[in-house]
PQR file with spaces between the fields and no chain letter, atoms N, CA, C, O and H, PARSE charges and radii, in Angstrom:
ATOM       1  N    UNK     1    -105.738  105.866   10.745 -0.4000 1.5000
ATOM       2  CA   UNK     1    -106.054  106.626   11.942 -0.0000 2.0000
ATOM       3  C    UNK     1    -106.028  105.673   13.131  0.5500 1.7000
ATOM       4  O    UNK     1    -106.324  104.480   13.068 -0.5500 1.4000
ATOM       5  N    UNK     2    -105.626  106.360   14.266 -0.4000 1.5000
ATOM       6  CA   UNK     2    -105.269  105.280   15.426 -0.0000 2.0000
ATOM       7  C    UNK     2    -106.390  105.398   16.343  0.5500 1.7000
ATOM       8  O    UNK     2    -107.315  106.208   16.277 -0.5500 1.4000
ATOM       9  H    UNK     2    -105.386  107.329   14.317  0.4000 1.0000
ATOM      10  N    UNK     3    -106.213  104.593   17.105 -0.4000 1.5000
ATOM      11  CA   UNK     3    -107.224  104.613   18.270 -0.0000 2.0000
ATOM      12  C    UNK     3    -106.628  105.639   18.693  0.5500 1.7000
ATOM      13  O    UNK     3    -105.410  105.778   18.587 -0.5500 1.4000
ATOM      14  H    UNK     3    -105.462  103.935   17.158  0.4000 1.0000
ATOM      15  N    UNK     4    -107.391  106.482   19.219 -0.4000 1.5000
ATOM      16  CA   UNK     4    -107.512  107.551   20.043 -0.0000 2.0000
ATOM      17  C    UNK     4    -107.572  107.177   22.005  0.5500 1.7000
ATOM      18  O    UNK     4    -107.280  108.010   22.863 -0.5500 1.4000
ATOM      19  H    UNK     4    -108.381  106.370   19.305  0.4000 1.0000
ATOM      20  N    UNK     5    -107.909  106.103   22.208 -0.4000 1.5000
ATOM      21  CA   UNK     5    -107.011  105.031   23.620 -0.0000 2.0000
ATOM      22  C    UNK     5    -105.880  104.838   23.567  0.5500 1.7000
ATOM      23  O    UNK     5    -105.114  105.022   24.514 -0.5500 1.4000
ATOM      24  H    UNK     5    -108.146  105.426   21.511  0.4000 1.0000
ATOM      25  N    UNK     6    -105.470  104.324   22.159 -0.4000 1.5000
ATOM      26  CA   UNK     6    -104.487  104.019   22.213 -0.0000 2.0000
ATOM      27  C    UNK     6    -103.044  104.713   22.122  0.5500 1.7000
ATOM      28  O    UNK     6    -101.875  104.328   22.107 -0.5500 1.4000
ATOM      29  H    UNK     6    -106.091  104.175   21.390  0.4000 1.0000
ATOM      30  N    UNK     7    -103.660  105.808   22.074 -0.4000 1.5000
ATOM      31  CA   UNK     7    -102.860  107.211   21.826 -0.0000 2.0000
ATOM      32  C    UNK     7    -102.073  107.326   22.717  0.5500 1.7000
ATOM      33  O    UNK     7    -100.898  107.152   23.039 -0.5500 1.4000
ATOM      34  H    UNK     7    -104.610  106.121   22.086  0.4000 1.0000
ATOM      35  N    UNK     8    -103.324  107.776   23.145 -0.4000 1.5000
ATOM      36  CA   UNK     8    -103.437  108.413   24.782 -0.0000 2.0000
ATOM      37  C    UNK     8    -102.447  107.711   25.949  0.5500 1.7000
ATOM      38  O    UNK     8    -102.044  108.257   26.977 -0.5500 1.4000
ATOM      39  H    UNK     8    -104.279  107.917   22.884  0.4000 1.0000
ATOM      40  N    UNK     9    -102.114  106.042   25.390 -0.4000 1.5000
ATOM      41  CA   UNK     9    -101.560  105.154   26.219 -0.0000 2.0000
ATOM      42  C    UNK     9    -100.485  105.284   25.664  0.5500 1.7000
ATOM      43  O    UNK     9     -99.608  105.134   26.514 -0.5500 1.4000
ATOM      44  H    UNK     9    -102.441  105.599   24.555  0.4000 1.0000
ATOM      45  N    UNK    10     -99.873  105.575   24.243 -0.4000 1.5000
ATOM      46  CA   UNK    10     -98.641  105.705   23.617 -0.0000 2.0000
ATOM      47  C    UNK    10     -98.349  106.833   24.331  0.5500 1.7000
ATOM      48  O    UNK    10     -97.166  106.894   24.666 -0.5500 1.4000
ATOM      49  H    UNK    10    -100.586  105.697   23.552  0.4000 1.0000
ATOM      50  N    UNK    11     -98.904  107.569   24.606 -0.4000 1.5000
ATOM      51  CA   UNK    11     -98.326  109.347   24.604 -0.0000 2.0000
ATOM      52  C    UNK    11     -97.986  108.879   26.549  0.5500 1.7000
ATOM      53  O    UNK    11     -96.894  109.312   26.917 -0.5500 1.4000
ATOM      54  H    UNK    11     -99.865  107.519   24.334  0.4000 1.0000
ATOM      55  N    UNK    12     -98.529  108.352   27.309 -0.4000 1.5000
ATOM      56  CA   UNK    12     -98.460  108.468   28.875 -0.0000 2.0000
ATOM      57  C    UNK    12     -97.186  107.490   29.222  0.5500 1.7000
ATOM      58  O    UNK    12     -96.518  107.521   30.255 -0.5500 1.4000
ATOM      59  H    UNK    12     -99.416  108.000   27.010  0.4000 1.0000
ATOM      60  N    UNK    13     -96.998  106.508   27.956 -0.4000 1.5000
ATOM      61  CA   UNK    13     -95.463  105.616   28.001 -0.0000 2.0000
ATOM      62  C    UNK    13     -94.239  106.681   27.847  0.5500 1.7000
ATOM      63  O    UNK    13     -93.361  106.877   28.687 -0.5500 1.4000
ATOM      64  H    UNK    13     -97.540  106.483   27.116  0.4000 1.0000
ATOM      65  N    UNK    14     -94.403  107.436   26.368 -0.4000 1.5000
ATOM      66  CA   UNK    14     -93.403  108.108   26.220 -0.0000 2.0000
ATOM      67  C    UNK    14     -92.802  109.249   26.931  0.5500 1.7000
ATOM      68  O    UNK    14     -91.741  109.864   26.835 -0.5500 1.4000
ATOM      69  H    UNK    14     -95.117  107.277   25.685  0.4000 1.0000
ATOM      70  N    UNK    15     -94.215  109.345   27.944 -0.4000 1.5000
ATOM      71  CA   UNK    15     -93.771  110.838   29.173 -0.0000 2.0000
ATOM      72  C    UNK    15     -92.715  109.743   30.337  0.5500 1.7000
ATOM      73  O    UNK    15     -91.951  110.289   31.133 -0.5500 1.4000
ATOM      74  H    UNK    15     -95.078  108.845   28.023  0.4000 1.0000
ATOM      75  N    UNK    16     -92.799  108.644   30.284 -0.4000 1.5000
ATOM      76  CA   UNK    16     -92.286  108.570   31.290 -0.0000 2.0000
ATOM      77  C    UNK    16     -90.656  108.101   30.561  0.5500 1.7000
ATOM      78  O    UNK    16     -89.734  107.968   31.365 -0.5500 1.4000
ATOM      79  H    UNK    16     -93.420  108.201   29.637  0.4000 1.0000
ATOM      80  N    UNK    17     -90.416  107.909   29.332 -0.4000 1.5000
ATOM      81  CA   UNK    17     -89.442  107.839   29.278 -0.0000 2.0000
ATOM      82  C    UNK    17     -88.041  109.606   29.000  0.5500 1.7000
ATOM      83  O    UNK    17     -86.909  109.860   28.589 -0.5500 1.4000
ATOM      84  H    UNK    17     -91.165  108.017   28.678  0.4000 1.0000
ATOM      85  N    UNK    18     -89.099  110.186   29.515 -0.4000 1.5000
ATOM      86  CA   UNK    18     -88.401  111.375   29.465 -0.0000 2.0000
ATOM      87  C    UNK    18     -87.199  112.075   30.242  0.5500 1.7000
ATOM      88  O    UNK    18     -87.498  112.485   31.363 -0.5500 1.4000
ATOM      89  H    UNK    18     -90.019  109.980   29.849  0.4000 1.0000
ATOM      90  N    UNK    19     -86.429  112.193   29.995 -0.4000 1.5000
ATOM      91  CA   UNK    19     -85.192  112.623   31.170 -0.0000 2.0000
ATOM      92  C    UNK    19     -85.247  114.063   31.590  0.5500 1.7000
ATOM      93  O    UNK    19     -84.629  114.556   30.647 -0.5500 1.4000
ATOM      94  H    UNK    19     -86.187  111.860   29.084  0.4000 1.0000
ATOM      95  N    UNK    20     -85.450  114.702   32.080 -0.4000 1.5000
ATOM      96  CA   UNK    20     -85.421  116.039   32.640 -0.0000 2.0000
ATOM      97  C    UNK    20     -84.296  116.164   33.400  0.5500 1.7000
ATOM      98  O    UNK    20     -83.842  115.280   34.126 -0.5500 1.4000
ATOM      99  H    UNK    20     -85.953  114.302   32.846  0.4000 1.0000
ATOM     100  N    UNK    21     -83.633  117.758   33.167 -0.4000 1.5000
ATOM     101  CA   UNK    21     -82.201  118.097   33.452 -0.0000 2.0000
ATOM     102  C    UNK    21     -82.143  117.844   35.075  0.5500 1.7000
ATOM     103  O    UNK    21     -83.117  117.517   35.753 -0.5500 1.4000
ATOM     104  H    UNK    21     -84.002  118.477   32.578  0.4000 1.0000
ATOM     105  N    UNK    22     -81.166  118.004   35.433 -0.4000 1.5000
ATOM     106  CA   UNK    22     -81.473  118.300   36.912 -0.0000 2.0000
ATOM     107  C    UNK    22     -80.819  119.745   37.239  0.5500 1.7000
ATOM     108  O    UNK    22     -80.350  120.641   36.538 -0.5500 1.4000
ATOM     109  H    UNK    22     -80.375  118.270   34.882  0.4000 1.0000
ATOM     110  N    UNK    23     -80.959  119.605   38.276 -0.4000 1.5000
ATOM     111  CA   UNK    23     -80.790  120.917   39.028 -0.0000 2.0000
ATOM     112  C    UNK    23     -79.641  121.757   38.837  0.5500 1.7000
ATOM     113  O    UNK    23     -79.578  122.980   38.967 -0.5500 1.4000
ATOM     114  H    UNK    23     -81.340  118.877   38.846  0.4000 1.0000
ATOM     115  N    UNK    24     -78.647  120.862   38.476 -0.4000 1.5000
ATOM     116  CA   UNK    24     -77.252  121.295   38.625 -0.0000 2.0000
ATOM     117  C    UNK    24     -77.263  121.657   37.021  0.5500 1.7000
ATOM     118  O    UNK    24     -76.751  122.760   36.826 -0.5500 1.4000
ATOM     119  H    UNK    24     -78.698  119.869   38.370  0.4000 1.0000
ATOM     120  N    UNK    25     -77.561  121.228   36.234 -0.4000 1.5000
ATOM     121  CA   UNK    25     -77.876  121.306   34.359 -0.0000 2.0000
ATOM     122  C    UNK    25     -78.753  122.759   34.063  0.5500 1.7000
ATOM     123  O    UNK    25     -78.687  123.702   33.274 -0.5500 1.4000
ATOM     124  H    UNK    25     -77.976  120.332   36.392  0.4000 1.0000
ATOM     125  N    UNK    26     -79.251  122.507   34.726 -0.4000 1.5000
ATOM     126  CA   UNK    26     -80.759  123.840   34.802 -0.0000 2.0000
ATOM     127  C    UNK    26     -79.927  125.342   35.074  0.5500 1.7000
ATOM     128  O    UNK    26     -79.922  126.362   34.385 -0.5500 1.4000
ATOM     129  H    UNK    26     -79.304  121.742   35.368  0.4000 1.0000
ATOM     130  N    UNK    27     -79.171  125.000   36.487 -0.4000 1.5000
ATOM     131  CA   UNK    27     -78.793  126.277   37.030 -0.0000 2.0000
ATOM     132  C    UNK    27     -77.415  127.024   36.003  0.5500 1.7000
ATOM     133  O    UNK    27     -77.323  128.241   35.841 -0.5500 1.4000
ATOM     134  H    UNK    27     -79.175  124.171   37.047  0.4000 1.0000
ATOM     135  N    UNK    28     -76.498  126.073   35.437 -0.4000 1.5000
ATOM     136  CA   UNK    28     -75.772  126.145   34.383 -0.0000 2.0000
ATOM     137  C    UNK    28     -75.974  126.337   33.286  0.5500 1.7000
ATOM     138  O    UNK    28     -75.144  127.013   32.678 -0.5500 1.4000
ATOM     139  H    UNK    28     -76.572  125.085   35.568  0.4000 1.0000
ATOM     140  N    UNK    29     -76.899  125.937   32.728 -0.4000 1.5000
ATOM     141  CA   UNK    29     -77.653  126.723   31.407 -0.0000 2.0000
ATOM     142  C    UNK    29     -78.029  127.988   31.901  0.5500 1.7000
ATOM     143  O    UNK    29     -77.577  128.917   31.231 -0.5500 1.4000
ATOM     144  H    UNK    29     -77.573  125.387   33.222  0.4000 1.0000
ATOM     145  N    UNK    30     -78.738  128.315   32.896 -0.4000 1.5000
ATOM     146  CA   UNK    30     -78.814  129.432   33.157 -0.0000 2.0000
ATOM     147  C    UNK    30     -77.926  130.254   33.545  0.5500 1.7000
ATOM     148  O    UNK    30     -78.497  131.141   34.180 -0.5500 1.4000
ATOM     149  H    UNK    30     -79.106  127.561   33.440  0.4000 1.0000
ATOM     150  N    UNK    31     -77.214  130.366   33.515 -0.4000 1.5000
ATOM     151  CA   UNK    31     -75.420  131.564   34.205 -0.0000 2.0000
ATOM     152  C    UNK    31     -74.969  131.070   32.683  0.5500 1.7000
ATOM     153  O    UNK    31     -74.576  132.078   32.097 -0.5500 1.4000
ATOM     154  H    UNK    31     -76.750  129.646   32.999  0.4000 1.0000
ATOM     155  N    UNK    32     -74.890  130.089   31.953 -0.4000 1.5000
ATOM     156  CA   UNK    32     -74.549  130.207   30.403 -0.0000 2.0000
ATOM     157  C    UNK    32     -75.371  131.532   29.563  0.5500 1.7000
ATOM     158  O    UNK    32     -74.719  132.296   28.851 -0.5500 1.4000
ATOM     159  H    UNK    32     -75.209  129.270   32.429  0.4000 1.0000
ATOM     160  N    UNK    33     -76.386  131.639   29.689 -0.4000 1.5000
ATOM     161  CA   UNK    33     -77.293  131.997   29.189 -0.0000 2.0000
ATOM     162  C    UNK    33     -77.006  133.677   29.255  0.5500 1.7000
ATOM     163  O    UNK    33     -76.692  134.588   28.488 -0.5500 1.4000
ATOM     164  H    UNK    33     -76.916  131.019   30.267  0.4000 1.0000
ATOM     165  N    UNK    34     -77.329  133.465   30.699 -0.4000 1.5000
ATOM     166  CA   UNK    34     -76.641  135.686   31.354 -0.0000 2.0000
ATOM     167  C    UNK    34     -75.595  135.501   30.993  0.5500 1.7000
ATOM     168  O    UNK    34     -75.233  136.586   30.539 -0.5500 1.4000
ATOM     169  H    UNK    34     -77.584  132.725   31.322  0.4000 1.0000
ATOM     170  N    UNK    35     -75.034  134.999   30.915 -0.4000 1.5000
ATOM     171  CA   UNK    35     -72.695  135.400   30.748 -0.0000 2.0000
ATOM     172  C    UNK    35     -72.777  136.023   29.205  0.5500 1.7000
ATOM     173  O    UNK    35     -72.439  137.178   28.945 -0.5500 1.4000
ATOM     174  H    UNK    35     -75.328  134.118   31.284  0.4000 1.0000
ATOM     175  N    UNK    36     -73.292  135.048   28.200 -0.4000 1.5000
ATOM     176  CA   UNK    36     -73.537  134.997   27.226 -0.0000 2.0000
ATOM     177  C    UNK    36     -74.613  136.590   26.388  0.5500 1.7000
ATOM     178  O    UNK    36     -74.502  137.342   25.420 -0.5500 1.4000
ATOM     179  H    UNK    36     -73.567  134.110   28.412  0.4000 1.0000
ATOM     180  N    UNK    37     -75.437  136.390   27.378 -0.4000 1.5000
ATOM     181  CA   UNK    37     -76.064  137.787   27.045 -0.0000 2.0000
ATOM     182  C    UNK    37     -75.544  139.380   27.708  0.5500 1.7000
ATOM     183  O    UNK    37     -75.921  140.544   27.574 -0.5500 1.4000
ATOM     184  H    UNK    37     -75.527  135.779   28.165  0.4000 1.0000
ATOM     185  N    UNK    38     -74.454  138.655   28.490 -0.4000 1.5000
ATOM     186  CA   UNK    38     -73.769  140.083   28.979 -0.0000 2.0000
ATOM     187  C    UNK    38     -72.757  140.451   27.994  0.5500 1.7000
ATOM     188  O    UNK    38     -72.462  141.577   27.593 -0.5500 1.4000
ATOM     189  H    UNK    38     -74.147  137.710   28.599  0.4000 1.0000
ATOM     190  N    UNK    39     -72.263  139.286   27.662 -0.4000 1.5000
ATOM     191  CA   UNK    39     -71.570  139.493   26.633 -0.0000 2.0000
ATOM     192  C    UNK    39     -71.674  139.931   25.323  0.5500 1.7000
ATOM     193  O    UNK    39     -70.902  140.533   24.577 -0.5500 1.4000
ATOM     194  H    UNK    39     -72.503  138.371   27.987  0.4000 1.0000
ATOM     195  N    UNK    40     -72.778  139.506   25.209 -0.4000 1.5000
ATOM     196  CA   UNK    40     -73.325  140.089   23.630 -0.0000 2.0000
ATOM     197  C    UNK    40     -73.541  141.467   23.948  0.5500 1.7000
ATOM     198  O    UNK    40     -72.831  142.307   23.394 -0.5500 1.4000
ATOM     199  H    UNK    40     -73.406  139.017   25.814  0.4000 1.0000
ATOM     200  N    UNK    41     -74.510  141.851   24.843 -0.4000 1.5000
ATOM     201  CA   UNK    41     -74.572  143.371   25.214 -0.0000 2.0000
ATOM     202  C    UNK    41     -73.140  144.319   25.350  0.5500 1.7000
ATOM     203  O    UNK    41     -73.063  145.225   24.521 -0.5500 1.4000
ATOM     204  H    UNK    41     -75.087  141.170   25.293  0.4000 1.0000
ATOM     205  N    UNK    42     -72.532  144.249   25.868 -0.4000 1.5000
ATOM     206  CA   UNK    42     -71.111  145.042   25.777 -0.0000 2.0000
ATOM     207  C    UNK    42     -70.669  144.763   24.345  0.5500 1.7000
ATOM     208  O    UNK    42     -70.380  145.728   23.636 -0.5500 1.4000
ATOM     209  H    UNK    42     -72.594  143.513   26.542  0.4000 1.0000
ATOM     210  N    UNK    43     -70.591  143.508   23.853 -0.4000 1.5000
ATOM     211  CA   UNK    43     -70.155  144.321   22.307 -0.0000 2.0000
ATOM     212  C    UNK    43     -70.606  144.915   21.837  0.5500 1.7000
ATOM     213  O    UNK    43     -70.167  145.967   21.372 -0.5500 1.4000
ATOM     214  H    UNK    43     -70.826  142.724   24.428  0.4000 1.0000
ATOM     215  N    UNK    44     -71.999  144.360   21.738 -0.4000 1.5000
ATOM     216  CA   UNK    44     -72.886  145.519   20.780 -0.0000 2.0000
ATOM     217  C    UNK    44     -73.124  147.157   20.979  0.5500 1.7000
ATOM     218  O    UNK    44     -73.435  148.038   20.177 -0.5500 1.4000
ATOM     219  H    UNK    44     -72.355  143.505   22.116  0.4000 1.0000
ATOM     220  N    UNK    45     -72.737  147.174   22.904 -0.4000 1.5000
ATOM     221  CA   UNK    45     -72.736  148.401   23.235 -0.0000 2.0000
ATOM     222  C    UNK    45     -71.522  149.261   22.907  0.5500 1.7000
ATOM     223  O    UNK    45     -71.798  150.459   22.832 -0.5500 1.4000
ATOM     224  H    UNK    45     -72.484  146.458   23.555  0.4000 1.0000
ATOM     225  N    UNK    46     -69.988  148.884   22.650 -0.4000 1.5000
ATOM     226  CA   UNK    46     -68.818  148.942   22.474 -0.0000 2.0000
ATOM     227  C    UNK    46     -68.605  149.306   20.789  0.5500 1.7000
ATOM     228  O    UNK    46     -67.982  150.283   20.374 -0.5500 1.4000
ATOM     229  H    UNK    46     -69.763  147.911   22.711  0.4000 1.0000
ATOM     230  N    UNK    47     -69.339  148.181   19.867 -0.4000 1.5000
ATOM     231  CA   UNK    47     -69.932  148.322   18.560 -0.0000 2.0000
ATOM     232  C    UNK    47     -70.686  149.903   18.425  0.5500 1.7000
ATOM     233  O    UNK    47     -69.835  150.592   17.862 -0.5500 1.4000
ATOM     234  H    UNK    47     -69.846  147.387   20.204  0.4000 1.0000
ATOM     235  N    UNK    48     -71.333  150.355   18.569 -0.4000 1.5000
ATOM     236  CA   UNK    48     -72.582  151.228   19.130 -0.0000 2.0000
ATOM     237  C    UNK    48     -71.523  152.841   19.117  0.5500 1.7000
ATOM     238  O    UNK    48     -71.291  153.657   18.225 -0.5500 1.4000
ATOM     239  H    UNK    48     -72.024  149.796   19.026  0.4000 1.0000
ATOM     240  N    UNK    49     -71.155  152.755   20.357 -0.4000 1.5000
ATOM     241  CA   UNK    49     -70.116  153.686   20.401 -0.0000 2.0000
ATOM     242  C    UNK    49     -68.961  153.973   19.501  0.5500 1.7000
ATOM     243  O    UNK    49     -68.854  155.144   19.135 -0.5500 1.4000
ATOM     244  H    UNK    49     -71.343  152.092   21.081  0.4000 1.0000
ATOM     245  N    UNK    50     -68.062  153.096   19.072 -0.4000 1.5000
ATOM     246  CA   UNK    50     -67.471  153.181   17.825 -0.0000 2.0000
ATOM     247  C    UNK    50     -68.196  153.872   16.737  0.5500 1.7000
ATOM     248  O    UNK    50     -67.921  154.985   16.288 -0.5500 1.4000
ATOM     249  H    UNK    50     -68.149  152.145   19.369  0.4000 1.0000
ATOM     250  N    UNK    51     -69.061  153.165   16.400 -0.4000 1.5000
ATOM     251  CA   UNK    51     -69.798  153.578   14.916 -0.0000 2.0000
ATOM     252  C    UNK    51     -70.416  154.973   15.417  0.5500 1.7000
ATOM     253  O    UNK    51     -70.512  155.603   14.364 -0.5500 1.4000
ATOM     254  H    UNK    51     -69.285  152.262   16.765  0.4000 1.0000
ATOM     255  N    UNK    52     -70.745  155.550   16.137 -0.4000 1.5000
ATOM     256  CA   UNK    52     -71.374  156.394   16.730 -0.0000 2.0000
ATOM     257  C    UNK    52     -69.926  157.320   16.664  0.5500 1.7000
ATOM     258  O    UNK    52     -70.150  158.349   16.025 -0.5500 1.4000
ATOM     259  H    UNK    52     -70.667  155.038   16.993  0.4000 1.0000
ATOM     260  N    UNK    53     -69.126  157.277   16.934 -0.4000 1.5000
ATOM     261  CA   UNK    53     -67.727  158.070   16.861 -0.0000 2.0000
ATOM     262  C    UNK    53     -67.556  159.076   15.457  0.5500 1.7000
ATOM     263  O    UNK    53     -67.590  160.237   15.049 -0.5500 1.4000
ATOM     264  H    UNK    53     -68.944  156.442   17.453  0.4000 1.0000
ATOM     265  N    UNK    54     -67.290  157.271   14.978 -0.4000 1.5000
ATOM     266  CA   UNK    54     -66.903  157.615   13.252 -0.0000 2.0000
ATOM     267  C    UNK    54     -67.949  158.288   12.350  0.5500 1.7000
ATOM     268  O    UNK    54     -67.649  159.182   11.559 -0.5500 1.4000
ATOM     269  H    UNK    54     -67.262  156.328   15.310  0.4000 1.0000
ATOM     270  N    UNK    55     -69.404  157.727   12.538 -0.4000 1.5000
ATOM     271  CA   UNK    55     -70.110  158.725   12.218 -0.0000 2.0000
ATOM     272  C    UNK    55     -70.304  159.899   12.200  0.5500 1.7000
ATOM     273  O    UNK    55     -70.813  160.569   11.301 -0.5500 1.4000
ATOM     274  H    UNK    55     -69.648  157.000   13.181  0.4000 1.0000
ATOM     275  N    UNK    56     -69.545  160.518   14.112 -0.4000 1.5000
ATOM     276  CA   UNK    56     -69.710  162.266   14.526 -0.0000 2.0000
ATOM     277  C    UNK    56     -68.485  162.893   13.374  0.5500 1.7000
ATOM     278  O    UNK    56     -68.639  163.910   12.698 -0.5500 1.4000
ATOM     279  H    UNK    56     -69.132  159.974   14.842  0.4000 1.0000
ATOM     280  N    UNK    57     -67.522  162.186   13.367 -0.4000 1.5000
ATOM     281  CA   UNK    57     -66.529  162.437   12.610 -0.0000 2.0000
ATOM     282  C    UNK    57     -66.451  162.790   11.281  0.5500 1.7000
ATOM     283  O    UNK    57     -65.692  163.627   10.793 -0.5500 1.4000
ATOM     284  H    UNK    57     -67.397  161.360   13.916  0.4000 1.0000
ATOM     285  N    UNK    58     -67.370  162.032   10.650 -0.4000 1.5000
ATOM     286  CA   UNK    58     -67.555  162.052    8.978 -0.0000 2.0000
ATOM     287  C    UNK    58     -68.532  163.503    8.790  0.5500 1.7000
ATOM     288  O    UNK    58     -68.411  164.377    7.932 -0.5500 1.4000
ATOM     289  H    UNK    58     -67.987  161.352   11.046  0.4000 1.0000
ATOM     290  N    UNK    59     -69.509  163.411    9.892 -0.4000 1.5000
ATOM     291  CA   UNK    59     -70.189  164.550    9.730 -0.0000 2.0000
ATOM     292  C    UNK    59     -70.052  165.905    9.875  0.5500 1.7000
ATOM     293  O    UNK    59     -70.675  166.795    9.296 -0.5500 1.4000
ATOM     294  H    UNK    59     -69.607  162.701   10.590  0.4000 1.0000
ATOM     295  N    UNK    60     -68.824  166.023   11.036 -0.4000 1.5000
ATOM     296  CA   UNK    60     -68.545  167.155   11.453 -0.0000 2.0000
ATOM     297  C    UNK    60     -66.916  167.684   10.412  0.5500 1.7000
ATOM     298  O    UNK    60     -66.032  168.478   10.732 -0.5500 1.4000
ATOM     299  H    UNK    60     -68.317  165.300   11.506  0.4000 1.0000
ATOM     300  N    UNK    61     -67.093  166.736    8.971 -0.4000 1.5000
ATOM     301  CA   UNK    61     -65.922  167.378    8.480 -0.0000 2.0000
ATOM     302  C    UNK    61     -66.248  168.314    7.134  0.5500 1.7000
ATOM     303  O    UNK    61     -66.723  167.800    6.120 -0.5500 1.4000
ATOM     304  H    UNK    61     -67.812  166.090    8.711  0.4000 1.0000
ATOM     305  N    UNK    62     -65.904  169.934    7.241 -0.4000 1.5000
ATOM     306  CA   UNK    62     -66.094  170.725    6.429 -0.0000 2.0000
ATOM     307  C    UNK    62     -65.208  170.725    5.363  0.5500 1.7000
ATOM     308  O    UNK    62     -64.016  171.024    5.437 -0.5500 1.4000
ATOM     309  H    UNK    62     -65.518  170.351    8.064  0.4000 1.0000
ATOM     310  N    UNK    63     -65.931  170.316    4.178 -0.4000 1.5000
ATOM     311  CA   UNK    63     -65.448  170.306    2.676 -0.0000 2.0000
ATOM     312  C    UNK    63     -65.252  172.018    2.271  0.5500 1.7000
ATOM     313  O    UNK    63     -64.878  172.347    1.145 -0.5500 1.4000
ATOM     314  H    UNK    63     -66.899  170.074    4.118  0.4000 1.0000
């Protein structure tokens, strides 16, 4: 078990070796992120409708 000072002094070194994105990284992950989820949405909505088709189809056929 460690010192609990000494922790505390390990843990306040390793914050500073931390890199945080910048601005330009941040705003690009983000427009990755919506493009990406617009995209998933129209297939799945496109998906959706199809199966939704073929389904009316199968059902509405008299044997």
């Amino acid at each position: 078990m460690k010192n609990p000072l000494k922790f505390i002094q390990e843990v306040k070194q390793e914050t500073f070796r931390i890199t945080w994105p910048t601005k330009k990284e941040t705003m690009m992950g983000a427009v990755m992120v919506f493009v990406l989820s617009t995209v998933a949405a129209i297939f799945f909505l496109i998906l959706d409708q199809i199966l939704r088709f073929l389904l009316n189809i199968i059902l509405t056929i008299n044997f």
